[in-house]
C-alpha positions in Angstrom: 16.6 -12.1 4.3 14.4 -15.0 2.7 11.3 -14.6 -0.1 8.0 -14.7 0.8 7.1 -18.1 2.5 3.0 -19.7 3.0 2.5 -20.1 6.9 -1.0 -20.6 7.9 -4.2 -20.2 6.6 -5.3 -16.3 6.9 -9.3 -16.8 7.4 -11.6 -16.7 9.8 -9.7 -12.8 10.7 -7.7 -12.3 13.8 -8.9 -10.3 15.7 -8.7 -6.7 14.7 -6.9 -5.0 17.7 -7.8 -0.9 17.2 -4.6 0.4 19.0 -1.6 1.9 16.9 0.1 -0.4 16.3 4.4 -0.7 17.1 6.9 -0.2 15.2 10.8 -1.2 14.2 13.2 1.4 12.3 16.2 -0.8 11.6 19.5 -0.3 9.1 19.5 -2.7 5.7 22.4 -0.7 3.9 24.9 2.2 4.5 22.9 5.4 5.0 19.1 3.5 4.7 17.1 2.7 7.7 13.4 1.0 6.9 10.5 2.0 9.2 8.4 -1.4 9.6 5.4 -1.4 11.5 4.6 -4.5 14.0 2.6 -6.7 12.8 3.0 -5.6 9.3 0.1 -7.1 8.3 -3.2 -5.1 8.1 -4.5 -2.2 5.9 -2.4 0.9 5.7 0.5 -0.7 7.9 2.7 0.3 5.1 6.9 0.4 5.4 8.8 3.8 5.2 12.3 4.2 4.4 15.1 6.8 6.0 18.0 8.2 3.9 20.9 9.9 5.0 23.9 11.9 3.4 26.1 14.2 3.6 27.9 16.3 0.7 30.4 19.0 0.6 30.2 18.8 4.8 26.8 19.5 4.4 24.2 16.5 5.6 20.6 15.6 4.4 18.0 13.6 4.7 14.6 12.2 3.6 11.3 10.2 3.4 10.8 7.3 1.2 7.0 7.5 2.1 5.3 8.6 5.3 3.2 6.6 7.5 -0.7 6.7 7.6 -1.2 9.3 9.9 0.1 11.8 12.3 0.3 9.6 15.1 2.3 7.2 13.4 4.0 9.5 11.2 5.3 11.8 14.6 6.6 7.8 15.8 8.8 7.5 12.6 10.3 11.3 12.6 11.4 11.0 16.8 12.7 7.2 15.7 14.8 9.2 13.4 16.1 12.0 14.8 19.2 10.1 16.1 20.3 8.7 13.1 20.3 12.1 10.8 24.1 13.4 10.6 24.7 16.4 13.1 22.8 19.7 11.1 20.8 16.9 8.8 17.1 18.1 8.4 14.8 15.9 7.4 14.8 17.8 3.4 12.7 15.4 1.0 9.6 13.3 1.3 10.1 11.0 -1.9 6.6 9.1 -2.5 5.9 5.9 -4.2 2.4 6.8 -5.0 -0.8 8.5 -3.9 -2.3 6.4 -1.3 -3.1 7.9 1.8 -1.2 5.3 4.0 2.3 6.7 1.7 1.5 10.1 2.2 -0.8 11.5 5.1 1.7 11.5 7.7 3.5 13.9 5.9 2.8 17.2 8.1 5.4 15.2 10.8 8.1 17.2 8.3 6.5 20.1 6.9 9.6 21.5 5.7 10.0 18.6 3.7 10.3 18.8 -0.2 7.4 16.3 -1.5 8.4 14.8 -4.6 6.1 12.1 -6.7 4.9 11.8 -10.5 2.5 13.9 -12.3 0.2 10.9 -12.7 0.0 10.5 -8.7 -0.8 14.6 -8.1 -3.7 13.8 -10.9 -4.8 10.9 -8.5 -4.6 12.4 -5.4 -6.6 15.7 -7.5 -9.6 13.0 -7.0 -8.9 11.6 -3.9 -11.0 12.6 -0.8 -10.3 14.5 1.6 -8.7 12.7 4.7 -10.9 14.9 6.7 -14.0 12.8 4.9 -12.4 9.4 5.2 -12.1 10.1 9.2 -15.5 10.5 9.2 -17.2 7.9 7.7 -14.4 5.3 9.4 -15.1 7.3 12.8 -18.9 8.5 12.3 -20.4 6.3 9.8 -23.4 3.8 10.8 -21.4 0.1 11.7 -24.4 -1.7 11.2 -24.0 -1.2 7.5 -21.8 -3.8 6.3 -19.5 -0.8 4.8 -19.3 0.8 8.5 -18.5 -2.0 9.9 -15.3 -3.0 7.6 -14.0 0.5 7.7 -14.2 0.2 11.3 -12.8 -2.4 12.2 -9.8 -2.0 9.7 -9.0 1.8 9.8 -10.6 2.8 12.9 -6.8 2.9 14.5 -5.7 5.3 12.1 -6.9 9.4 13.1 -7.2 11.9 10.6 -9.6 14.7 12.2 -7.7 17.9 10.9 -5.6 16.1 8.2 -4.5 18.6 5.0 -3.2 17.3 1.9 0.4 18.8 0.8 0.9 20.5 -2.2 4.5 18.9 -3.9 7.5 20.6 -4.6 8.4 18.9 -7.6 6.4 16.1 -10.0 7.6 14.4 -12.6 7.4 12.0 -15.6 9.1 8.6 -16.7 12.7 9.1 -14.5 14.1 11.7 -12.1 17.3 12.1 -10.4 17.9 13.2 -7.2 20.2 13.1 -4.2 20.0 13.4 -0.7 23.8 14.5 -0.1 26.2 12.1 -1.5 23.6 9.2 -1.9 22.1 8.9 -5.2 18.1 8.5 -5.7 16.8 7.2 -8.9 12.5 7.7 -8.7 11.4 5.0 -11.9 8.0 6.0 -13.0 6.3 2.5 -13.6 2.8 2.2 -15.8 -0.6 2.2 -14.1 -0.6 -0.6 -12.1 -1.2 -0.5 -8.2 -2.6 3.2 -9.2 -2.3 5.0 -12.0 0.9 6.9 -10.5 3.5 4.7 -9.3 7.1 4.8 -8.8 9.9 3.1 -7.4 13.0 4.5 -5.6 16.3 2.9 -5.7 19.5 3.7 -4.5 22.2 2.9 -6.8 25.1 3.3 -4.5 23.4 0.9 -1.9 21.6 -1.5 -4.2 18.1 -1.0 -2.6 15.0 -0.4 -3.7 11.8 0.8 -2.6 9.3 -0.7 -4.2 6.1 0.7 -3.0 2.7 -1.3 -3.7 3.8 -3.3 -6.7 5.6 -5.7 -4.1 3.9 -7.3 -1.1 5.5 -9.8 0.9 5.3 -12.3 3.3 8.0 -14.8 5.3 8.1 -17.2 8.2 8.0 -14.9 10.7 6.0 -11.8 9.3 3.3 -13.1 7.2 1.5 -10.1 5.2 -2.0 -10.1 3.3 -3.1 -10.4 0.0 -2.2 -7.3 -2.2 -5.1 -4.9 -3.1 -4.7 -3.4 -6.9 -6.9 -0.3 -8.1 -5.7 0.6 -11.2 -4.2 -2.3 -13.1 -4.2 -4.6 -15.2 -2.4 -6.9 -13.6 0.0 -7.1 -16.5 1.5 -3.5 -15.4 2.2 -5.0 -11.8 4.0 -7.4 -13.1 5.8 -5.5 -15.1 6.1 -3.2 -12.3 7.7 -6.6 -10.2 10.3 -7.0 -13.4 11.3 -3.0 -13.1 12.3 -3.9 -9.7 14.1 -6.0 -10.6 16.0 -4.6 -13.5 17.5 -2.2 -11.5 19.4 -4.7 -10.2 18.8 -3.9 -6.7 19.6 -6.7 -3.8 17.7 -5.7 -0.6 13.8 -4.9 -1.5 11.6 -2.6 0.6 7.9 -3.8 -0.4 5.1 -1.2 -0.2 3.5 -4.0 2.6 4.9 -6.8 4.2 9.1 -7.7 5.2 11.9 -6.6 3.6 13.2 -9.5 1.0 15.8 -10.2 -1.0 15.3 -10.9 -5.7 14.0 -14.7 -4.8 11.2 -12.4 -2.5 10.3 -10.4 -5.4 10.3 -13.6 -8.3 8.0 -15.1 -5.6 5.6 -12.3 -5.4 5.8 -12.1 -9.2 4.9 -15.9 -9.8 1.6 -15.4 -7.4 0.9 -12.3 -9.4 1.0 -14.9 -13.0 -1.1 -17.3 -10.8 -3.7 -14.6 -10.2 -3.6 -13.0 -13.7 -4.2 -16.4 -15.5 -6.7 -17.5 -13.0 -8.7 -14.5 -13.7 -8.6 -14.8 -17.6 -9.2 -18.5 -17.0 -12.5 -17.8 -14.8 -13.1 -14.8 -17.3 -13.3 -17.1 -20.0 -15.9 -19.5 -18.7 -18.0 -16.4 -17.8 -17.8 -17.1 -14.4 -18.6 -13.3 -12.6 -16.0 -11.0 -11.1 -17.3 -12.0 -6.9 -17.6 -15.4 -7.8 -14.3 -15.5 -9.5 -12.8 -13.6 -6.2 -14.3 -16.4 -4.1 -13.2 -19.6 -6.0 -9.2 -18.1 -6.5 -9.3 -17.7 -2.6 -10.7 -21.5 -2.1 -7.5 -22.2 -4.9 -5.4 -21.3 -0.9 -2.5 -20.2 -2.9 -0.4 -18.0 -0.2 -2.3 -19.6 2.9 0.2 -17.3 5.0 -1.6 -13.9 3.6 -4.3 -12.0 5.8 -7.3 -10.2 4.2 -8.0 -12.7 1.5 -11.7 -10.6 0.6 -9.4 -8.0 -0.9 -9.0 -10.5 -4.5 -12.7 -9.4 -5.0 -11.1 -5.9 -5.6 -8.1 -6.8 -7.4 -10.4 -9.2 -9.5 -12.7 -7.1 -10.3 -10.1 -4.2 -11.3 -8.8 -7.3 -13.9 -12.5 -7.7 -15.2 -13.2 -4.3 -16.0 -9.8 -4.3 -18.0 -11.0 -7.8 -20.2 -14.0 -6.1 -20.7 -13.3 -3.0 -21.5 -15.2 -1.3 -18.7 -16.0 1.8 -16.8 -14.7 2.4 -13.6 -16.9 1.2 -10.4 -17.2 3.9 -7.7 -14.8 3.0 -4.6 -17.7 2.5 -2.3 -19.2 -0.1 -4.7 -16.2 -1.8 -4.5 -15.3 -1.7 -1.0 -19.4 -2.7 -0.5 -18.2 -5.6 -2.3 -15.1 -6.6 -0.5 -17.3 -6.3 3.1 -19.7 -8.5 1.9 -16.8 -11.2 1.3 -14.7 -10.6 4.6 -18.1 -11.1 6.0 -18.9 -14.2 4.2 -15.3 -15.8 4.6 -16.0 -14.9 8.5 -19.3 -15.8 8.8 -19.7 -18.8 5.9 -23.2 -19.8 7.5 -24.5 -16.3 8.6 -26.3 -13.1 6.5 -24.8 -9.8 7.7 -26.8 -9.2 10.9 -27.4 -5.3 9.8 -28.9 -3.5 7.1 -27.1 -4.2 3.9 -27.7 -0.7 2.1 -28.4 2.2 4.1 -28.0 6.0 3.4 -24.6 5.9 4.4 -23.1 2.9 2.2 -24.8 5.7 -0.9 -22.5 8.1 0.0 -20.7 9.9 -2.8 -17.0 8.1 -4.0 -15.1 10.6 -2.7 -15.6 9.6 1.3 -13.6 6.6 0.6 -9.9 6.5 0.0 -7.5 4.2 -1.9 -5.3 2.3 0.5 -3.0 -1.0 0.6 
């Protein structure tokens, strides 16, 4: 396994092909098997984990995370099924945070014990409804520049009848837990990625699950730009040096290939680029979008898709230097349209409305994602 390595420049988009996409479910340790989508670059393509034991002649499994939706989620249970140890059920969903692309596919194991942190059932409290988010990806006007990003980036995913699980156990700070005789140790990390976070490592193994505080990228599997909505970026990176302290070898990242410590120091160091570019751009009193826009000319990472999603992360560092409210998510994700558009288009206006009924929807039709 290698750190993340800069490919190819990410902009104009490829492409954005609609169809669910593949997938790989492939071993990294004894007992661990990590569910990867194919490409694993794109919103809500996020990486799952399978973990299997057996205690006392009795096996287990579980979830580290569940895929996006149903569709994808049913993929990653039948992918499973002939790994678990003869009588294993599927017993624990473990979740890294709140994010729908973590946690929607969960109803693929119903009978599944859903464990996360207090802080993520308080997100997820004010969350919408996946029921909403299908419709204003599936229903909404795409001649608004809102429609047409949700579209084209989450009109794969299918959530028409999508409920949202009520957990079995939440808790603060760190919890033990085992699925047989394979130790899991859930790290509750500050508000970074969201206010909720966690990380799951497995002692006996040495790997982690690092959920959306790590994206990577490599030769062969470039990723995208990581998206942040709680912050400041400070926590992420502190979230990045958890990781690390638990001294773990092989790294699942929320998004993007498995790596090994050098993968996770290199996501780190671009997260210290970011941070002090910000406070650098801050300082001149440059604004949050145009700040977004003159980091992404910088061409740090050129390997990472989905550059336009620095004018959330950016602006999330902003509010946090200033001292500022929240922004409602469809302000923000108005914002990040308007800059895929621009990055796509550098010599042509949006050819539809740019407000419209729609785009003034209430917060709650739009989810977080990574």
């Amino acid at each position: 396994m290698s750190s993340s390595v800069p490919l190819a420049p990410a902009h104009p988009l490829p492409p954005h092909d609609s169809s669910t996409s593949a997938a790989r479910l492939f071993r990294v340790a004894d007992g661990v098997h990590v569910w990867r989508p194919t490409p694993g670059h794109g919103w809500g393509l996020a990486n799952c984990g399978l973990v299997t034991g057996s205690s006392a002649g009795t096996a287990s499994a579980a979830w580290i995370d569940s895929p996006y939706d149903r569709t994808l989620a049913d993929e990653f249970r039948d992918r499973c099924a002939p790994l678990l140890p003869a009588g294993a059920e599927l017993e624990w969903l473990f979740v890294t945070h709140g994010n729908g692309d973590h946690l929607w596919g969960w109803e693929a194991v119903p009978q599944a014990r859903i464990v996360y942190t207090r802080e993520t059932a308080g997100h997820i409290a004010h969350e919408p409804d996946p029921c909403d988010l299908h419709g204003l990806v599936h229903h909404g006007d795409r001649e608004t520049l809102v429609g047409w990003y949700l579209h084209r980036h989450f009109g794969r995913y299918l959530w028409p009848r999508t409920t949202l699980p009520t957990p079995a156990l939440t808790f603060s700070g760190v919890l033990e837990a085992a699925v047989g005789d394979t130790p899991v140790r859930m790290i509750q990390i500050p508000s970074a990625h969201t206010r909720g976070d966690a990380i799951a490592y497995l002692p006996r193994q040495q790997v982690c699950f690092a959920g959306d505080v790590l994206f990577t990228s490599s030769e062969d599997e470039p990723g995208d730009h990581p998206v942040h909505w709680a912050g400041p970026l400070e926590n992420v990176i502190t979230g990045c040096d958890e990781v690390l302290a638990t001294g773990a070898t092989v790294i699942v990242p929320g998004h993007g290939p498995v790596v090994d410590r050098a993968g996770v120091h290199h996501h780190r160091d671009y997260l210290c680029w970011l941070r002090d570019g910000v406070l650098r751009l801050h300082g001149l009193g440059i604004p949050a979008p145009e700040a977004a826009r003159r980091l992404i000319g910088e061409n740090r990472d050129p390997a990472l898709h989905l550059p336009e999603r620095l004018a959330i992360t950016v602006a999330m560092q902003y509010r946090h230097l200033d001292g500022a409210p929240e922004v409602p998510m469809l302000e923000q994700v108005r914002g990040l349209a308007q800059l895929a558009w621009e990055l796509e288009h550098p010599d042509s206006p949006f050819p539809g409305p740019r407000t419209h009924a729609s785009d003034a929807a209430p917060s709650s039709g739009l989810a977080e994602v990574g």
